[in-house]
N, C-alpha and C positions, 0 to 999 in steps of 0.2 A: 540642542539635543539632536544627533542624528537619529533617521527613521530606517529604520532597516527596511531592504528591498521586499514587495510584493508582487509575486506572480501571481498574473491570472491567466487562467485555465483560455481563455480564448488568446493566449498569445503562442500555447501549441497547440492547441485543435478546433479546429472549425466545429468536430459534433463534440467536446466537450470531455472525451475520451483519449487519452495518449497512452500508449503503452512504452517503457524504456528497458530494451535486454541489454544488461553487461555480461559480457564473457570476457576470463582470462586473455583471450587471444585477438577476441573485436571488443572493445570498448566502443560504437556506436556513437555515445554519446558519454560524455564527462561530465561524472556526478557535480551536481553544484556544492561549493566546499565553499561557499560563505554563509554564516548567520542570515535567514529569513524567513518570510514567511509566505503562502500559499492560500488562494481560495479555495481551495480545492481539495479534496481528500488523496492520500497518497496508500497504497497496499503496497507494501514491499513482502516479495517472496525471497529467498535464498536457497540456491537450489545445491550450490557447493562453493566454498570455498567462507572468508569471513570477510567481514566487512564493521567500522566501527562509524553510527551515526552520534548526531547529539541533539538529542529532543527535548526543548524549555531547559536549557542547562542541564541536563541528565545526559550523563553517556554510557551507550548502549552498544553490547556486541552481538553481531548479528552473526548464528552459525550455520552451517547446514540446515534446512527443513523447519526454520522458523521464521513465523510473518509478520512483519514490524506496521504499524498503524500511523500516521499522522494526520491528524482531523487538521481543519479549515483554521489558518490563523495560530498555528503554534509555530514556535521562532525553531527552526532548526538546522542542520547542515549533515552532510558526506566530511567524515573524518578522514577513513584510510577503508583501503581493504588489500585483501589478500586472495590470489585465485580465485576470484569473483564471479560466479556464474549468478543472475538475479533476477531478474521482471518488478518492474516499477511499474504498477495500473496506477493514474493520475485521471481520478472523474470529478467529474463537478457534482456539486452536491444537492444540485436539482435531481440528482438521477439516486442518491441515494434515500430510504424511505425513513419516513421521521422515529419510527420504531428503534429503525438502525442507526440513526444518529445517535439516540440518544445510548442507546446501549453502549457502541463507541464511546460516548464524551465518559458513561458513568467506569468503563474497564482501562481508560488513558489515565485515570486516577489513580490507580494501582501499578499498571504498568503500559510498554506502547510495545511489549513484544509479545506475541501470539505464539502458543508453541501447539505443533501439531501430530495426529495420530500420521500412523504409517497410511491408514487410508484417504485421511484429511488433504497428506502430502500430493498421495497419487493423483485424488482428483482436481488441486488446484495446479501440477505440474502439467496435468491434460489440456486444464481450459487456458491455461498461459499459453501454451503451447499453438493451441487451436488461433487465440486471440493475435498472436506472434506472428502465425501463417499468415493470417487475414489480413493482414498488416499492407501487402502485395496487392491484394486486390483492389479494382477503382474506389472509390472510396462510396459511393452512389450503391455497390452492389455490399460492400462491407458495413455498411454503417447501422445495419439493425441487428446483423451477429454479430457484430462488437458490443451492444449493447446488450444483450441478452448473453453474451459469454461474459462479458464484467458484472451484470446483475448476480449471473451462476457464483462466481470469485468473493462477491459482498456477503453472499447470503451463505457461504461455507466458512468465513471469518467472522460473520456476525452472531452466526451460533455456535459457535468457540466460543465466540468473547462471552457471549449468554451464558453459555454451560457453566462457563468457568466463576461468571458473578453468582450465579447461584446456587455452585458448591461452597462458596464462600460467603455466604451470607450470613448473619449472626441470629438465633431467632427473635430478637426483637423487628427486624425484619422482613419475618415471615408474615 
C-alpha cells in the first residue's frame, strides 16, 4: 500500500507559522496538486477569483470571501483555479487553543468552507494583509506579530465556525 506524502510544518518555518499569497499575476509559490497530508492546520482566505480543493475526497469550490479549513492529518490537494487572489496561513497546532481545535474538528463534519460577513471579510483581508507585509521583515523582529496576527485570523474563523454549530444545533443538544 502506498502512504501518501506528509508535511511538516518545520520543513517551511522555522517559528511554525507560514503564510502563502497567490495572485493572478505572481503565483509565489504552486499550490501542491497531489493527494496528502499536513501536520499542521491550513486557513485558506479567497480574496477574488475561484479556486477548486479536494478535502478527504470531497470537492469543494472556493469563491470570493470564503474561508476553507483544513485540520491536522486530512488527505487533501489544490485542484484548479481561476484569477486567484488567496492567503494560505499554515500554523502548527501547538499555537492553536484546544477550544479551537476542537470546535474546528466538530464544523469539518458538516463542512470545510467558512462563509463570511462583509465585516468578517474586512477584518481577516486587514490581518492577511498586515501578516503578508511582515513577511519582509527579519524574521527575529516579525516573529511575535506574526503570531499574534495569525492568533487574531484563528479567533475570527473560530467563531464563525462556533456561531454557525450553534445555530444549528438540534435541541436535544442544548
Amino acid at each position: 500500500m502506498t502512504r501518501l506524502p506528509r508535511h511538516r510544518v518545520s520543513d517551511i518555518s522555522e517559528t511554525g507559522i507560514h503564510l502563502r499569497v497567490f495572485s493572478p499575476d505572481n503565483i509565489r509559490e504552486t499550490p501542491v496538486n497531489y493527494a496528502h497530508q499536513d501536520d499542521y492546520y491550513i486557513f485558506g482566505f479567497i480574496e477574488s477569483g475561484t479556486c477548486n480543493i479536494r478535502i478527504d475526497f470531497e470537492d469543494y469550490e472556493l469563491a470570493a470571501n470564503k474561508t476553507a479549513l483544513i485540520l491536522p492529518g486530512q488527505v487533501h490537494c489544490f485542484t484548479r483555479s481561476d484569477q486567484l487572489s488567496a492567503y494560505l496561513l499554515m500554523i502548527d497546532s501547538a499555537f492553536v487553543e484546544e477550544t479551537s481545535q476542537r470546535t474546528f474538528e466538530q464544523y469539518t463534519l458538516t463542512s470545510q468552507l467558512i462563509c463570511l460577513s462583509p465585516q468578517q471579510q474586512t477584518k481577516l483581508k486587514s490581518l492577511f494583509a498586515i501578516l503578508s507585509d511582515n513577511q519582509s521583515l527579519p524574521s527575529n523582529r516579525s516573529q511575535a506579530l506574526n503570531l499574534h496576527v495569525s492568533l487574531a485570523i484563528i479567533d475570527i474563523i473560530e467563531a464563525v465556525s462556533y456561531t454557525h454549530l450553534r445555530a444549528h444545533e438540534t435541541p436535544e443538544h442544548l
